[in-house]
C-alpha positions as CSV (number, residue, x, y, z in Angstrom):
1,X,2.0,-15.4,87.6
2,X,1.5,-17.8,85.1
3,X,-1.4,-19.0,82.5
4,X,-3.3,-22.0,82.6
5,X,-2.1,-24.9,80.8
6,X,-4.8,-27.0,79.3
7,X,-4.5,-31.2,78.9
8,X,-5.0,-30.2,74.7
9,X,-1.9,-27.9,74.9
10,X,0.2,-30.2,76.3
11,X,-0.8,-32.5,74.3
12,X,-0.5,-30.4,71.2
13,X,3.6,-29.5,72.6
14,X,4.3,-33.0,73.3
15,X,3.3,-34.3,69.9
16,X,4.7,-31.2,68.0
17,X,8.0,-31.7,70.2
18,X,8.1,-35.3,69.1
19,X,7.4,-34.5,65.4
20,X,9.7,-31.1,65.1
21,X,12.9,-32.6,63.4
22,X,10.7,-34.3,60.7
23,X,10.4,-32.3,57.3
24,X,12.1,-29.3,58.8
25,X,12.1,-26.3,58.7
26,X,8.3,-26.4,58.5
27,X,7.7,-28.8,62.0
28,X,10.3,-27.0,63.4
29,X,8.7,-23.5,63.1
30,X,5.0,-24.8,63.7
31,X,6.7,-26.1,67.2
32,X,8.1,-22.8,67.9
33,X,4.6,-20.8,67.2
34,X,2.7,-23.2,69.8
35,X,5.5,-22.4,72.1
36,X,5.6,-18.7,71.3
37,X,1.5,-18.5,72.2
38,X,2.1,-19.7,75.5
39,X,4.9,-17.4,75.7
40,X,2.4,-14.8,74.6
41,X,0.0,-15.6,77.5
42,X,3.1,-15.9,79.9
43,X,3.9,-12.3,79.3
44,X,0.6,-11.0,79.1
45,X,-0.7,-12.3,82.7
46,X,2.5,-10.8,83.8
47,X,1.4,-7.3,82.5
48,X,4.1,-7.5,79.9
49,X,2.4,-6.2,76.5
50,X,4.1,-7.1,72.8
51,X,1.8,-4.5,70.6
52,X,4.0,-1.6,69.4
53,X,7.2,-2.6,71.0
54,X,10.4,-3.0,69.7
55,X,11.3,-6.5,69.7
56,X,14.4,-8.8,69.5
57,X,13.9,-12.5,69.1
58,X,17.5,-13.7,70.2
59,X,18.9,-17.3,68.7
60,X,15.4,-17.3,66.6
61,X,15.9,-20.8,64.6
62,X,13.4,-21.1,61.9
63,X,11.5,-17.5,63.1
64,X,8.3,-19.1,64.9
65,X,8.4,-17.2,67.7
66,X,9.0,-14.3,65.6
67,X,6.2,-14.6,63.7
68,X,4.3,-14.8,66.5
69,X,5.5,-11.8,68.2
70,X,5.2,-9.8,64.9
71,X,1.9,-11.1,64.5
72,X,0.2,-9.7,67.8
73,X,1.7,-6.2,66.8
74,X,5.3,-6.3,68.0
75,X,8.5,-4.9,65.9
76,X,10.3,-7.8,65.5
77,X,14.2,-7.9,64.9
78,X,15.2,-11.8,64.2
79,X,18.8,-12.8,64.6
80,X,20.5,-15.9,64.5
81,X,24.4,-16.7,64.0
82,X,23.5,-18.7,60.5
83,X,22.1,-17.3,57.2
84,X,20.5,-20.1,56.7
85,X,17.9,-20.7,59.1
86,X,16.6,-17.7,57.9
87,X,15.4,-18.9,54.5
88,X,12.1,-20.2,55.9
89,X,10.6,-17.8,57.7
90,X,11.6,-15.1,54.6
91,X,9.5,-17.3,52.3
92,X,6.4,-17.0,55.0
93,X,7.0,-13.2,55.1
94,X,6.0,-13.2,51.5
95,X,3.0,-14.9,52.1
96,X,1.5,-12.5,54.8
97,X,1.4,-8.8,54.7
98,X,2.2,-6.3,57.8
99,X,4.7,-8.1,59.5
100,X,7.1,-6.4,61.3
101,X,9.8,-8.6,61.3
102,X,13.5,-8.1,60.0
103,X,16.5,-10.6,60.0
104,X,19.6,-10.5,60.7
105,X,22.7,-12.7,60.8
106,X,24.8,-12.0,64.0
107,X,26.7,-13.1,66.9
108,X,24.1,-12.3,70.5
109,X,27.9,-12.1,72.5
110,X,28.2,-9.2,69.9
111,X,24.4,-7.8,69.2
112,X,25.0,-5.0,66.4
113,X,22.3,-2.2,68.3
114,X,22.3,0.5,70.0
115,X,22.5,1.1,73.7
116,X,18.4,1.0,75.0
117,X,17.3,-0.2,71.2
118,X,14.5,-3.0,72.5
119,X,11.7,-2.9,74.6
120,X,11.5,-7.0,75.4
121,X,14.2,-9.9,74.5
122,X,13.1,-13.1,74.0
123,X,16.2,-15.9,74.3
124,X,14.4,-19.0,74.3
125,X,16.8,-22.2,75.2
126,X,19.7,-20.1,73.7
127,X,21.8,-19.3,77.5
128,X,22.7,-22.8,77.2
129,X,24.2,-23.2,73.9
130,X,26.7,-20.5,75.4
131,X,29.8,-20.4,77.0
132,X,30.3,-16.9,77.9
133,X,26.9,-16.4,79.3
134,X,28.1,-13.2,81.1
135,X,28.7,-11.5,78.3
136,X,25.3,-12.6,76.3
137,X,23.5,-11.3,79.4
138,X,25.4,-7.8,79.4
139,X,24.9,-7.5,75.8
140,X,21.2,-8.1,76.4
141,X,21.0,-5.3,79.6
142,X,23.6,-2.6,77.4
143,X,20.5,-3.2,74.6
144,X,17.6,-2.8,76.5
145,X,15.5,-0.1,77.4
146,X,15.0,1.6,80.7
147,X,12.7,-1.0,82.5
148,X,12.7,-3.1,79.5
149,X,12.1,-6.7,79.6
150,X,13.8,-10.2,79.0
151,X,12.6,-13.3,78.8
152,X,15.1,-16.5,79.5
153,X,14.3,-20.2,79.1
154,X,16.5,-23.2,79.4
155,X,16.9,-26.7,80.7
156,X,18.7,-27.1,83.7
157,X,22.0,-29.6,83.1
158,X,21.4,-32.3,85.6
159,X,17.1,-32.2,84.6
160,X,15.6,-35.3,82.2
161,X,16.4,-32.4,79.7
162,X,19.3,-30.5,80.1
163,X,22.3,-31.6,78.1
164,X,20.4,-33.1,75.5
165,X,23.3,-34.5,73.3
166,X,24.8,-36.9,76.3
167,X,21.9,-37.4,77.6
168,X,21.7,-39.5,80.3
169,X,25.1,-39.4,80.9
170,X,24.7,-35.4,81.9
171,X,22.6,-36.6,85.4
172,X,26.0,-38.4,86.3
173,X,28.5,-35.6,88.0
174,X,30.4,-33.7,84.9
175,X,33.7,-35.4,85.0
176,X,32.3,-38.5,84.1
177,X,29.6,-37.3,81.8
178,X,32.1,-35.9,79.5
179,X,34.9,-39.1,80.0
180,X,31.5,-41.8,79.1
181,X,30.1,-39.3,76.2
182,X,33.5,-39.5,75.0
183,X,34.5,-43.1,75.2
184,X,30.6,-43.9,73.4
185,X,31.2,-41.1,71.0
186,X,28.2,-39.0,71.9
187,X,29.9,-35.8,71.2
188,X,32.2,-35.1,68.3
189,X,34.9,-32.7,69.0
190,X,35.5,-30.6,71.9
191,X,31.5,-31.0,72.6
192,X,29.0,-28.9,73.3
193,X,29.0,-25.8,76.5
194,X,27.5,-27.4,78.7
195,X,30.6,-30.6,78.9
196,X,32.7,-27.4,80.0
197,X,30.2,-25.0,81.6
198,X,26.8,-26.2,83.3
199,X,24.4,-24.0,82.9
200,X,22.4,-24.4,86.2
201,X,19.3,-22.3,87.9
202,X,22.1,-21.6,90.8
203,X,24.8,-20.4,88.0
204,X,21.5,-18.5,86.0
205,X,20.4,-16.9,89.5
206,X,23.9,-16.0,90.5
207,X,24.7,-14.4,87.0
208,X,21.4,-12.4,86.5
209,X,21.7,-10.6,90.1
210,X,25.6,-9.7,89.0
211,X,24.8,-7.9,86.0
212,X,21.8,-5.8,87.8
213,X,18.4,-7.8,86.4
214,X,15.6,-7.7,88.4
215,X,13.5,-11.0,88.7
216,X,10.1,-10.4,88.2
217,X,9.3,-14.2,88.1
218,X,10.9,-17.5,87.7
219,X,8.7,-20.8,87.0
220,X,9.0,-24.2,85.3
221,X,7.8,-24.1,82.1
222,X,4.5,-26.0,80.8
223,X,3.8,-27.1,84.1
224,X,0.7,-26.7,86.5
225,X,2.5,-26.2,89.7
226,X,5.8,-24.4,90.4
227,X,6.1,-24.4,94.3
228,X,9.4,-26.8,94.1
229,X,11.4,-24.2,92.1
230,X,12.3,-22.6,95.3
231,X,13.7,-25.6,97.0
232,X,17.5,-25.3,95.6
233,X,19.3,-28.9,94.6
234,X,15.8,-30.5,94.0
235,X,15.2,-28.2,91.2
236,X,18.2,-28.7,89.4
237,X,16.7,-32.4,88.7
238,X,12.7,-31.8,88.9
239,X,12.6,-28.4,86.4
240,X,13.2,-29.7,83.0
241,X,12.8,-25.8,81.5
242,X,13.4,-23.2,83.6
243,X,11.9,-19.7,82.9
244,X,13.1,-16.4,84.1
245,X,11.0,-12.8,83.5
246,X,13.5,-10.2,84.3
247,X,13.8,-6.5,84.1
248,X,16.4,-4.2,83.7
249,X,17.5,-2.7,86.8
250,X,17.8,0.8,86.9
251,X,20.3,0.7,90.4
């Protein structure tokens, strides 16, 4: 199931989208609380409450979706791999009172919890930043809860948004994406994962039912319709953010 998306919204996304590397951190954190209320809504029509549960916001940035979460009641635990993004949201912690939220510096291939510590994981447009995606989804099923939830979202490679830093070269098949990013210096380095490892909805699918998820929905995100996720191929192009609802399997 998912909620209605309004013409203001998307409005509202697209200009906040446009406008979130100027003056950051502050555009960047407003863009991920307008993000995190439709999250909000995505959960709830999906019978997923946030109030009173034990929360992990997983590559969290600047701490807007955070925020959020902590804000409609959840216990929020906010982890990123650098210090320094959390310097913002700290400073907006001071300014509001009863906010569950703590921070933590850490590595999500190496989450420093308990076995069954959360009750929901949020890793918004974090699988694909990752190359050893089946570890950062076992780490995520070892921490959850009996029946406990996780929320994925990324952009397909070969979409209009996937592989934003070679982009357009990453619609062309992988060999040549990385040998013209190269040769135009649009990567420094070795690159970025996804010149080495696509991160598709096939290689998603395939790696969520191996390490016992349950899907309890997949859609495109911020869009009205979502009939043409289930036509393989086509959606690899035609999904720009792909959204998964899962569930820890108990079998």
């Amino acid at each position: 199931m998912r909620p209605k998306i309004s013409y203001s919204f998307t409005r509202q996304l697209y200009q906040m989208g446009k406008k979130r590397n100027e003056n950051r951190p502050k555009s960047y954190f407003t863009f991920q609380r307008l993000q995190a209320i439709h999250l909000l809504e995505f959960l709830e029509v999906n019978s997923v409450t946030v109030k009173g549960k034990r929360i992990l916001d997983c590559g969290c940035l600047y701490g807007g979706y955070s925020f959020e979460f902590a804000r409609h009641g959840g216990n929020v635990i906010s982890i990123d791999m650098r210090s320094e993004e959390h310097e913002y949201l700290h400073k907006i912690k001071k300014k509001t009172r009863n906010l569950l939220i703590s921070q933590i510096t850490a590595n999500a291939l190496f989450l420093p919890f308990k076995s069954n510590s959360f009750d929901i994981i949020i890793a918004s447009s974090l699988i694909e930043h990752v190359l050893s995606r089946d570890i950062l989804l076992s780490e995520f099923h070892r921490c959850l809860s009996p029946n406990g939830m996780l929320y994925l979202s990324f952009p397909p490679l070969y979409s209009f948004v996937g592989g934003h830093t070679i982009r357009p070269f990453n619609m062309f098949p992988l060999s040549l994406s990385k040998l013209i990013s190269k040769r135009t210096r649009r990567i420094l380095n070795n690159g970025p994962p996804w010149l080495y490892k696509p991160c598709t909805i096939a290689n998603i699918l395939a790696l969520v039912k191996a390490l016992k998820f349950d899907i309890v929905t997949m859609e495109p995100r911020y869009l009205p319709f979502s009939s043409f996720i289930k036509i393989p191929v086509f959606r690899e192009i035609l999904v720009q953010m792909c959204q998964l609802l899962l569930r820890k399997s108990q079998y």
